[in-house]
PAVEXGU-860750 format. One line per field, with one value per residue (C-alpha): residue number from 1; residue in one letter; chain; y, x, z. Coordinates in nm, 3 decimals. Layout:
BEGIN
k = c(NUM; ...);
r = c(a; ...);
c = c(A; ...);
c2 = c(Y; ...);
c1 = c(X; ...);
c3 = c(Z; ...);
END
This chain:
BEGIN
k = c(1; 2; 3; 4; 5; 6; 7; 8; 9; 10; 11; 12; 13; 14; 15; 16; 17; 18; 19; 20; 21; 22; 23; 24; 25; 26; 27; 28; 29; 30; 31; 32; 33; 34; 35; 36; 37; 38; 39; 40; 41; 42; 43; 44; 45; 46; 47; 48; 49; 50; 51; 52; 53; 54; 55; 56; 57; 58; 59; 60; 61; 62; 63; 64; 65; 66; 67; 68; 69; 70; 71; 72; 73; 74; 75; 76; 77; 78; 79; 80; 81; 82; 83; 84; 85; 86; 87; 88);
r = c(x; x; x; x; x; x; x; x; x; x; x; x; x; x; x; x; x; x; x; x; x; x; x; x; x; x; x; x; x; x; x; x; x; x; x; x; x; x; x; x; x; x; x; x; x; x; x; x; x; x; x; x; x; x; x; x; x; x; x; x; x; x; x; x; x; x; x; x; x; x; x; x; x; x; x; x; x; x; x; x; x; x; x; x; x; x; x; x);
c = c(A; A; A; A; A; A; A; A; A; A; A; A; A; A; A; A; A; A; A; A; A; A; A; A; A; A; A; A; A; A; A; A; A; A; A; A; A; A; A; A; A; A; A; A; A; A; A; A; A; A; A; A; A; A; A; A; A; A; A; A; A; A; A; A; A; A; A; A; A; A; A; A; A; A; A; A; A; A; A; A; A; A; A; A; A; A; A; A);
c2 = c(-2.772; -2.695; -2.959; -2.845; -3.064; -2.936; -2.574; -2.565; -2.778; -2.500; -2.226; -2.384; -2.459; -2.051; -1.917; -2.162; -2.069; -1.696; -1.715; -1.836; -1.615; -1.397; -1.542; -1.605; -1.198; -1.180; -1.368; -1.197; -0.851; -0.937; -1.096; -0.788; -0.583; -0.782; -0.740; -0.345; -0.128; 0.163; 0.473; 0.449; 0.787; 0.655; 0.316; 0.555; 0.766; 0.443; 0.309; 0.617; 0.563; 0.228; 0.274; 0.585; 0.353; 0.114; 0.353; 0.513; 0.208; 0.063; 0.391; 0.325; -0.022; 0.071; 0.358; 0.633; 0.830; 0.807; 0.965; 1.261; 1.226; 1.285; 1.580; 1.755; 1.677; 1.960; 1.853; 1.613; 1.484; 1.185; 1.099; 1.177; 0.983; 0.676; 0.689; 0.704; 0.396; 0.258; 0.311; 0.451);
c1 = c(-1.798; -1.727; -1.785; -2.000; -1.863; -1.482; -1.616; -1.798; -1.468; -1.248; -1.482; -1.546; -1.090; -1.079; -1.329; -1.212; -0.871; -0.984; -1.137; -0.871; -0.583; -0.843; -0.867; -0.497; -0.451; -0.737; -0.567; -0.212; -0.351; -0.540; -0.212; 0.017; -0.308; -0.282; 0.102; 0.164; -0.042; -0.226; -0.335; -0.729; -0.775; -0.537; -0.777; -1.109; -0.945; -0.831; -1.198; -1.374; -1.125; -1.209; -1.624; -1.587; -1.367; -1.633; -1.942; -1.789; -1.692; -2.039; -2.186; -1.957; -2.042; -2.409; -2.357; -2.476; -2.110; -1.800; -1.609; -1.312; -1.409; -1.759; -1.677; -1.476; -1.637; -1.464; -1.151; -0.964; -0.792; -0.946; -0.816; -0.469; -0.468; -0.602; -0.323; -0.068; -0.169; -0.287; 0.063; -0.039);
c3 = c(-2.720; -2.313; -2.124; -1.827; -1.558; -1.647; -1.638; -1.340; -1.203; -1.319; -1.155; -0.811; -0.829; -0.908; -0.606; -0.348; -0.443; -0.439; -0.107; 0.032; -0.043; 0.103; 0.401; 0.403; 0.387; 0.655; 0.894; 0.818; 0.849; 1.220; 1.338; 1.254; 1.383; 1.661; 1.717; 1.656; 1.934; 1.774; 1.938; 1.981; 1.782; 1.495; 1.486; 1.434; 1.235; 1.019; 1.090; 0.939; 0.601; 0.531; 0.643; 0.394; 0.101; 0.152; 0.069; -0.173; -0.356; -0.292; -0.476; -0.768; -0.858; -0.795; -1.068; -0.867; -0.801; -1.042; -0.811; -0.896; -1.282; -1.272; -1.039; -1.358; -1.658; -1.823; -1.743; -1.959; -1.625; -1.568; -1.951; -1.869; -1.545; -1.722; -2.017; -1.775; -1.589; -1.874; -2.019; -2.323);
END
């Protein structure tokens, strides 16, 4: 039988390590930001990806779009893609 106390141990050790390699990366990626000038229109441009990235993952998780293989559903594509990164 788990012992609760070890489990909830071994889950608050995972997310706090977890966070922090994110924050780690935050900090990493500011400080190059930081460091390397950008052109304002390439920041926007960059800006509008990631805004977009994040709505259209948001959409996914939420169910409502599946994205490129949805789009085809004729097309075994989305099969193939998966087998090849899947390495099968």
């Amino acid at each position: 039988m788990r012992q609760p106390a070890r489990l909830a141990g071994l889950l608050l050790g995972y997310n706090l390590g977890r966070v922090t390699s994110y924050m780690c990366a935050g900090v990493l990626a500011a400080t190059l930001g930081t460091l390397v000038g950008i052109a304002p229109g390439a920041r926007l441009a960059l800006q509008v990806i990631a805004a977009t990235m994040l709505i259209l993952m948001a959409l996914y998780i939420a169910d409502w779009w599946k994205g490129y293989c949805a789009s085809k559903p004729w097309d075994d594509t989305c099969g193939d893609i998966w087998n090849l990164w899947a390495g099968t």
